[in-house]
N, C-alpha and C positions, 0 to 999 in steps of 0.2 A: 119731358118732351116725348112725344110719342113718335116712335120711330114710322110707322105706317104713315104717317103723314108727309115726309120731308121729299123731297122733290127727290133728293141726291139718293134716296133708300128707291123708291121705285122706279127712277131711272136704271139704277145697278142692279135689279131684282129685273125690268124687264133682259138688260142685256145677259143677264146671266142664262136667259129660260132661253133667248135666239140664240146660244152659244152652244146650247145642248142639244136644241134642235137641229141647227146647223150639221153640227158634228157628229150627229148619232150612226151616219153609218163607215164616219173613218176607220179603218182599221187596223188605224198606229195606234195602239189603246193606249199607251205611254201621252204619247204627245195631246190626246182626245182627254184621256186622266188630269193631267195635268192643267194644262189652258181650262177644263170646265172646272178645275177645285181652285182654282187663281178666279177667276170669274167669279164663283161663288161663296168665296173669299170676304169682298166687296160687301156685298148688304148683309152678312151674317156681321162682319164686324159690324158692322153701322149699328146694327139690331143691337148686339149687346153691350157694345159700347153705349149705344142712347138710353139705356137698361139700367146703367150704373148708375148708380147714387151722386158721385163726385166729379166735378169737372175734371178735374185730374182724369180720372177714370175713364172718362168720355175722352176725351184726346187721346189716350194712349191706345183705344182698340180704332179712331177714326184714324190716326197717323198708321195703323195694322192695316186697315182698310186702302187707304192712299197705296201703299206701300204695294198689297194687291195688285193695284190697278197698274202700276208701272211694270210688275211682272206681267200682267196680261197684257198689258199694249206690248213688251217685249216678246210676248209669245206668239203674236198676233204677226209681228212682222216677219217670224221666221215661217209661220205659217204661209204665208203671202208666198216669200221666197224659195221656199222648199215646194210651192204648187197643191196644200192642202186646203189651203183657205182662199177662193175665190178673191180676186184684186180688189174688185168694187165692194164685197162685202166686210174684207177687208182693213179698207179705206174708210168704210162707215163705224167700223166697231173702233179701228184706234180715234179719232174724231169724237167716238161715246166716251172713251178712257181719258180721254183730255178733258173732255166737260165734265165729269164727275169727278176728274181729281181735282179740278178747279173750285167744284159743289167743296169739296172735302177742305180744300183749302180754306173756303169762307168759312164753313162752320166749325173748323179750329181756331180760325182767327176769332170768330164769335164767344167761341165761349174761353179763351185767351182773355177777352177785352171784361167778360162778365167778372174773371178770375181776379183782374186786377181791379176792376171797378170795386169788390167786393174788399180787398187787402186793402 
C-alpha cells in the first residue's frame, strides 16, 4: 500500500507543515522543538510503517504514529494554556489530532482484520 496515497498520511503531513509554520517565530525553542517533532512524528511513522513488508510491522510504527498524535494534542493544550498557541488555532489542530488518530485507528483495525483473515 502506498503510503502517499492514504488520506490519514496526508492529512498528518499537512498538519505537520501548519505546525511549523505556525511556530516559526516562537521563541520557547524547547516547547517549538518538541510539538513540531511530535507532529512530525505522525506521517514519518505512517511512511515507514506502510514501507514494511509485514502487517505485524505496519501496526507497530501506525500504533508509534497514534501514540504521536496523543502527545501532540497533549502538547497542543498546554500550548493553548500557557498563551503560545492561539485558542481557535488551537481548537482546530487538537480536532486534526482526533481525526487522524481515529484514521489510525481504522487502519490498524484493517489490517488486524486482514491478519486474521489470513491465520
Amino acid at each position: 500500500m502506498n503510503f502517499e496515497k492514504l488520506q490519514v498520511w496526508k492529512k498528518s503531513a499537512r498538519l505537520s507543515a501548519d505546525l511549523y509554520k505556525a511556530l516559526r517565530e516562537l521563541r520557547d525553542f524547547g516547547f517549538r522543538d518538541q510539538i513540531t517533532r511530535s507532529g512530525l512524528s505522525i506521517p514519518s511513522n505512517i511512511a515507514e510503517g506502510m514501507s514494511r513488508f509485514s502487517n505485524k510491522d505496519k501496526r507497530h510504527f501506525l500504533v508509534i504514529a497514534r501514540g504521536s498524535c496523543a502527545e501532540l494534542r497533549t502538547q497542543v493544550y498546554i500550548g493553548i494554556e500557557i498563551g503560545y498557541i492561539n485558542e481557535q488555532q488551537g481548537r482546530h489542530w487538537l480536532q486534526e489530532t482526533r481525526d487522524i488518530s481515529a484514521m489510525l485507528h481504522g487502519l490498524i483495525t484493517t489490517l488486524n482484520d486482514e491478519q486474521n483473515a489470513a491465520s
